[in-house]
C-alpha positions in Angstrom: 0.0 0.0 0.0 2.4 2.7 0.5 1.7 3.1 0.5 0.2 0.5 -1.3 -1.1 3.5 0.9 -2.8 0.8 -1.5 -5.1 2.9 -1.4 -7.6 4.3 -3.4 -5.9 6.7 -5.5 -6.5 10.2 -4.7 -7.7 12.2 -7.4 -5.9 15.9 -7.5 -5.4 16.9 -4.2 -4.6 20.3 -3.4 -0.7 20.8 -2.2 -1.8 23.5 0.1 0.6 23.9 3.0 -0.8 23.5 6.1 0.3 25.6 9.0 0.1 23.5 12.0 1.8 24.5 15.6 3.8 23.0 18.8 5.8 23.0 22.0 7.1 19.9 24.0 5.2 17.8 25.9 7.7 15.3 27.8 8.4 12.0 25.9 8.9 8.6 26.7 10.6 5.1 26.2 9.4 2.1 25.4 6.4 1.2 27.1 5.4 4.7 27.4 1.7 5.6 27.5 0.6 8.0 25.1 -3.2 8.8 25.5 -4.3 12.2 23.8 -6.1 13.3 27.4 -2.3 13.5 28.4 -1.5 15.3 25.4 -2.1 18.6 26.3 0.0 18.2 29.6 2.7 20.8 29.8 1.6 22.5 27.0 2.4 26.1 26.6 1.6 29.2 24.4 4.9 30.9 22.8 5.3 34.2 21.5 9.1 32.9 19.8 8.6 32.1 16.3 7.5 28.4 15.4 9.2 26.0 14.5 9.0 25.1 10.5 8.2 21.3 10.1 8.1 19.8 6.3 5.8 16.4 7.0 5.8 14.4 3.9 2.6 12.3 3.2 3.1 8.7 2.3 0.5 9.0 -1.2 1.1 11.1 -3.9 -2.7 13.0 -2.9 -4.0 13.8 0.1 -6.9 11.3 1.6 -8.8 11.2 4.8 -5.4 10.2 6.7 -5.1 13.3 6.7 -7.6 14.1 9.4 -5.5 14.6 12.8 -3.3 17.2 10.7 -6.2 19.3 9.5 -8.3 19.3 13.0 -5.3 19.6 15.4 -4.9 23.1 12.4 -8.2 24.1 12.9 -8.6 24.0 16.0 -5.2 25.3 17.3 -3.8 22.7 18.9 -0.5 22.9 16.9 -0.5 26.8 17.6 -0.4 25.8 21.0 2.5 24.2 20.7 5.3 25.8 18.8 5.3 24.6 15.3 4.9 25.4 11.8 4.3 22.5 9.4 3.9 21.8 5.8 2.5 19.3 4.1 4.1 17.5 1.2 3.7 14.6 -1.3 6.1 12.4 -2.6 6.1 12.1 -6.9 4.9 8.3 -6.3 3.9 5.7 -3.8 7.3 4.3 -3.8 9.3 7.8 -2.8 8.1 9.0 0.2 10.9 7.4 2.6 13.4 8.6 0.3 12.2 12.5 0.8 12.5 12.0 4.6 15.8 10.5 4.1 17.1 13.1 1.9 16.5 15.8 4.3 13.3 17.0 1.8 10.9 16.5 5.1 11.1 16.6 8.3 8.6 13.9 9.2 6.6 11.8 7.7 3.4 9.5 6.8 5.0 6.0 6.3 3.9 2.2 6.3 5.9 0.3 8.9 7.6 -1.9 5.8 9.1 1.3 4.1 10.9 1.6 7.8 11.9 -1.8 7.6 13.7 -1.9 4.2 15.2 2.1 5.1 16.8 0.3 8.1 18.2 -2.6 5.3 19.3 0.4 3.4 21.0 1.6 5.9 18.6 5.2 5.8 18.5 7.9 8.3 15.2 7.6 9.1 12.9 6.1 12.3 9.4 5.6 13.2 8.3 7.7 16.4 5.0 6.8 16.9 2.5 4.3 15.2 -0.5 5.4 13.5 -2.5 2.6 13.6 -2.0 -0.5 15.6 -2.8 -3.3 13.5 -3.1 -5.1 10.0 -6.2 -4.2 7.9 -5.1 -5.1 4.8 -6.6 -7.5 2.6 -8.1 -9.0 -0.6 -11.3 -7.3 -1.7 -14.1 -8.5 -4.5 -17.0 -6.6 -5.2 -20.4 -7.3 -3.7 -22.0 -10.4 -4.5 -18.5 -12.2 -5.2 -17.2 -14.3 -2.7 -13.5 -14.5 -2.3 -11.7 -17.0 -0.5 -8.2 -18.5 -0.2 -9.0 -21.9 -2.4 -9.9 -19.6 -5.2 -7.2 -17.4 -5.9 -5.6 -19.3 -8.8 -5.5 -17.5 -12.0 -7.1 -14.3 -10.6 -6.4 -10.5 -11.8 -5.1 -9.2 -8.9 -4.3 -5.2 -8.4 -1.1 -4.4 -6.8 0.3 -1.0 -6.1 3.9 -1.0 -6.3 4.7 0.2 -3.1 6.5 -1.5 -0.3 3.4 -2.8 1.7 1.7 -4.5 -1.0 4.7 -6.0 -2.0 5.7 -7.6 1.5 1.8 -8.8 2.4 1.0 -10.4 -0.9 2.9 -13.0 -0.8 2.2 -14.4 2.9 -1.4 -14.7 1.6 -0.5 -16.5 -1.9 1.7 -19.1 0.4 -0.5 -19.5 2.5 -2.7 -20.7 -0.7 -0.2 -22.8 -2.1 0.4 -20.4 -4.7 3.3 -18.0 -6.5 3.0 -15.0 -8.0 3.5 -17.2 -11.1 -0.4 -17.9 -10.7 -2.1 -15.2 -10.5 -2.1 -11.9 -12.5 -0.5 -9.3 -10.9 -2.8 -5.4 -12.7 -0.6 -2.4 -11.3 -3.0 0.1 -11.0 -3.2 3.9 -9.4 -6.4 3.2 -8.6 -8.8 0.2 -7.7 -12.2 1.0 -6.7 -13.5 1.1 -10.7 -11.6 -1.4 -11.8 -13.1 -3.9 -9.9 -16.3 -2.7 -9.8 -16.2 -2.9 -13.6 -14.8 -6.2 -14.0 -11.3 -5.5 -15.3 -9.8 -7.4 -12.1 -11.1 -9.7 -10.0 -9.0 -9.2 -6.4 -8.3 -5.5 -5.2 -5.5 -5.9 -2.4 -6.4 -2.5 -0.1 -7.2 -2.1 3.4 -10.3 -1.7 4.9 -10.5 2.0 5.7 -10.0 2.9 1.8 -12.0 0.2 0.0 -15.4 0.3 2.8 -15.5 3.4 1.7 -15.4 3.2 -1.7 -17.3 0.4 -2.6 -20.0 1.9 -0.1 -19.9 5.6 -1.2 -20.4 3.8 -5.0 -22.6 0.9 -4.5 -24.5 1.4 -0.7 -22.8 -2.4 -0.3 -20.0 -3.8 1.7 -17.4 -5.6 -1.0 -16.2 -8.9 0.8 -13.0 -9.4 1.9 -10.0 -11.4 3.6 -7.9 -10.1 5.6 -4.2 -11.1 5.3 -3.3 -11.4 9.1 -5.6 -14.6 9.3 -3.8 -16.1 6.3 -0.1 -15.9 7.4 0.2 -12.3 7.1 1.9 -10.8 10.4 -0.2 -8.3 12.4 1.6 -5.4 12.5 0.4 -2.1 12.5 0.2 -0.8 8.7 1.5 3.4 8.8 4.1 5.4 11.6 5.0 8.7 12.2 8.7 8.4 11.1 11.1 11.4 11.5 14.7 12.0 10.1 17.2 11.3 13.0 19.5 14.5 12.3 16.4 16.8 12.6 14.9 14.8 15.5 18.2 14.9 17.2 18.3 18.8 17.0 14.5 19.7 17.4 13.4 16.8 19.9 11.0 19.3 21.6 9.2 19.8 17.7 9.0 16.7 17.6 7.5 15.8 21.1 5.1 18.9 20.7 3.9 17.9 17.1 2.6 14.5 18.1 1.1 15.9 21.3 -1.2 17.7 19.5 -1.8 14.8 16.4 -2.8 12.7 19.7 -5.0 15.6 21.2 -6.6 15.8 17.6 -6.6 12.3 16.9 -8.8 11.7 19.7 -11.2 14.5 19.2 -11.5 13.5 15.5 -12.5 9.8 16.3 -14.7 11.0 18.9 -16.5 13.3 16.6 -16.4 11.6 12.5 -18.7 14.0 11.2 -17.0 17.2 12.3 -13.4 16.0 11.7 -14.4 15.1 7.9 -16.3 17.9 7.3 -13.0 20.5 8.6 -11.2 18.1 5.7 -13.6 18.6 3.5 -13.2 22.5 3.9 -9.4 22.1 3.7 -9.5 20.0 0.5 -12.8 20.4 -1.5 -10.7 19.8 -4.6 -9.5 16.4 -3.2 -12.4 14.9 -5.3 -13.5 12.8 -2.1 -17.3 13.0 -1.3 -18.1 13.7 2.2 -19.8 10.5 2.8 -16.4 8.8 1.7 -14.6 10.5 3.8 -16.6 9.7 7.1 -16.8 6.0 6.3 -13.2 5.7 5.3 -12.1 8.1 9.0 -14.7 6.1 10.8 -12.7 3.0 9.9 -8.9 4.2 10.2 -10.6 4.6 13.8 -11.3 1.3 14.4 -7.3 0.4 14.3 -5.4 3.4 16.3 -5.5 2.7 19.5 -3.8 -0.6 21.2 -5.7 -2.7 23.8 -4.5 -0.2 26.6 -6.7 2.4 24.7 -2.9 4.6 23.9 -1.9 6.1 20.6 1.7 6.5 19.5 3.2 3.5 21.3 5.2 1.1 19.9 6.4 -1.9 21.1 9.8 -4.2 20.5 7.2 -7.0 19.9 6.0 -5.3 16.6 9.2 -4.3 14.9 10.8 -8.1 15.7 7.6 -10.1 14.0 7.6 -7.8 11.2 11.2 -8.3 10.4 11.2 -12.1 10.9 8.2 -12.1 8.9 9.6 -10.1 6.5 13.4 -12.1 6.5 10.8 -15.8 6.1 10.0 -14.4 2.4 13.5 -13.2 1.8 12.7 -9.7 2.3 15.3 -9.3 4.5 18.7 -10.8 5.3 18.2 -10.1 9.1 16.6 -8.7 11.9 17.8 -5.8 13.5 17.5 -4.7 17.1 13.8 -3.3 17.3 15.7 0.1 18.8 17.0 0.5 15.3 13.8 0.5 13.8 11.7 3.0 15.7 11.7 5.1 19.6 8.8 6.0 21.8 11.2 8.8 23.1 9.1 11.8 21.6 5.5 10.3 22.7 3.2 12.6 25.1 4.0 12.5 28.4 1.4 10.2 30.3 
């Protein structure tokens, strides 16, 4: 997803800069709670001049993802805080890693795979805080078509080309018997029509982006599998990842940015229709519907919190099964230590 953000492609989004606000809130290590009510703790108004953050977004367009950034905008919780940030978009759904570890961004929107294989490559980059907590990518067919794992031999199958899509599918195929050998891999930019029209008969997505297209187009559900129940491991999907020479020099913009993505977070999920509809004002040319939108944020809900109810934190757990996974398809040669990989260090203070 990369991004296959795998997502439904975003039409033309607008590449507005967004001016966004923040000073530090403590941060923590591993184990760390992270719970937006925290978020605010410490939190001060400054008259110095804000810090200038460049976050590059992991999808050439802008989607609902964007959410937390555009509400924690509106409603001045970044001016609260001590930052200034703009939002960018990589060229493709293959790039964005490579702009935060250029120096191009500051932070970014990435999946938890494109950290993996920066950390192979030897990148400067690191996740700081999960944005969702677990797997909810899958297989997708339009409604009325089953889909299960016996039938997935000679099937059109869309694939992205990012780095998510290209670790997960071939869990589920092994897990089938199969290769990519027997199925037809469709690149596309976008799935939603081509499978509603026949010209493939698998979408690989997640939920969040395909529930809500197939129900803003069709008032159905599509049906689906999702690849952590066929071999796929359960890790969450996207992180907030920063570049470690900027982190290193501006912890505090750092800490103070996702103190007020948590504070925003939290008021957005608590409150669908309001968050989507300040999106919806920041990109009406996005050429998202509002009801697409809501159903699609509703869902990205549904995965960002852990069973302790906290945002942000990570764990040593979820690094280590995605790299052994990931090393069990050849992905990777080895593991490294999980602290290589990510730090809870600039979390909320809890």
């Amino acid at each position: 997803m990369t991004t296959n953000r795998f997502h439904a492609i975003r039409l033309a989004a607008l590449l507005t800069a967004l001016a966004l606000v923040a000073t530090a809130c403590g941060g923590s290590d591993e184990g760390s709670t992270s719970s937006s009510s925290a978020a605010t703790d410490g939190a001060a108004t400054t008259t110095s001049e804000p810090l200038a953050i460049t976050l590059s977004y992991d999808w050439p367009t802008v989607d609902f993802e964007a959410v937390p950034i555009v509400v924690a905008q509106q409603k001045g919780w970044f001016a609260e805080q001590g930052v200034d940030v703009e939002l960018i978009f990589p060229p493709d759904a293959a790039s964005s890693a490579k702009v935060l570890a250029t120096g191009d961004s500051d932070l970014a929107l990435l999946t938890t795979t494109d950290i993996a294989f920066s950390v192979k490559s030897e990148l400067p980059i690191t996740s700081i805080g999960n944005y969702t907590m677990s797997n909810n990518w899958g297989l997708f067919t339009k409604p009325g078509t089953p889909v299960s794992i016996d039938g997935l031999k000679g099937k059109r199958i869309s694939t992205y080309g990012d780095s998510w899509t290209k670790a997960m599918l071939p869990f589920v195929l092994d897990n089938a018997g199969l290769t990519n050998k027997d199925v037809e891999e469709v690149v596309v930019d976008w799935d939603l029509p081509l499978l509603l029209n026949g010209k493939i008969d698998v979408a690989t997505n997640t939920t969040n982006f395909m529930l809500a297209g197939v129900r803003d187009e069709t008032g159905e559900d599509p049906n689906y599998l999702l690849a952590r129940d066929y071999g796929a491991p359960d890790v969450p999907v996207w992180v907030y990842a920063g570049n470690k020479a900027w982190l290193a020099e501006h912890a505090d913009g750092a800490k103070g940015f996702l103190a007020a993505i948590a504070k925003a977070t939290e008021w957005a999920c608590a409150n669908p229709e309001e968050a989507t509809t300040l999106f919806g004002e920041a990109y009406p040319d996005s050429g998202y519907s509002f009801s697409y939108n809501r159903i699609g944020w509703t869902d990205t809900c549904r995965y960002m919190q852990d069973d302790a109810g906290q945002y942000f934190t990570q764990t040593d757990e979820q690094w280590t099964t995605l790299g052994e996974a990931l090393k069990g398809i050849g992905e990777l040669d080895t593991v490294a230590d999980p602290s290589a990989y990510y730090t809870n260090e600039y979390l909320p203070a809890g």
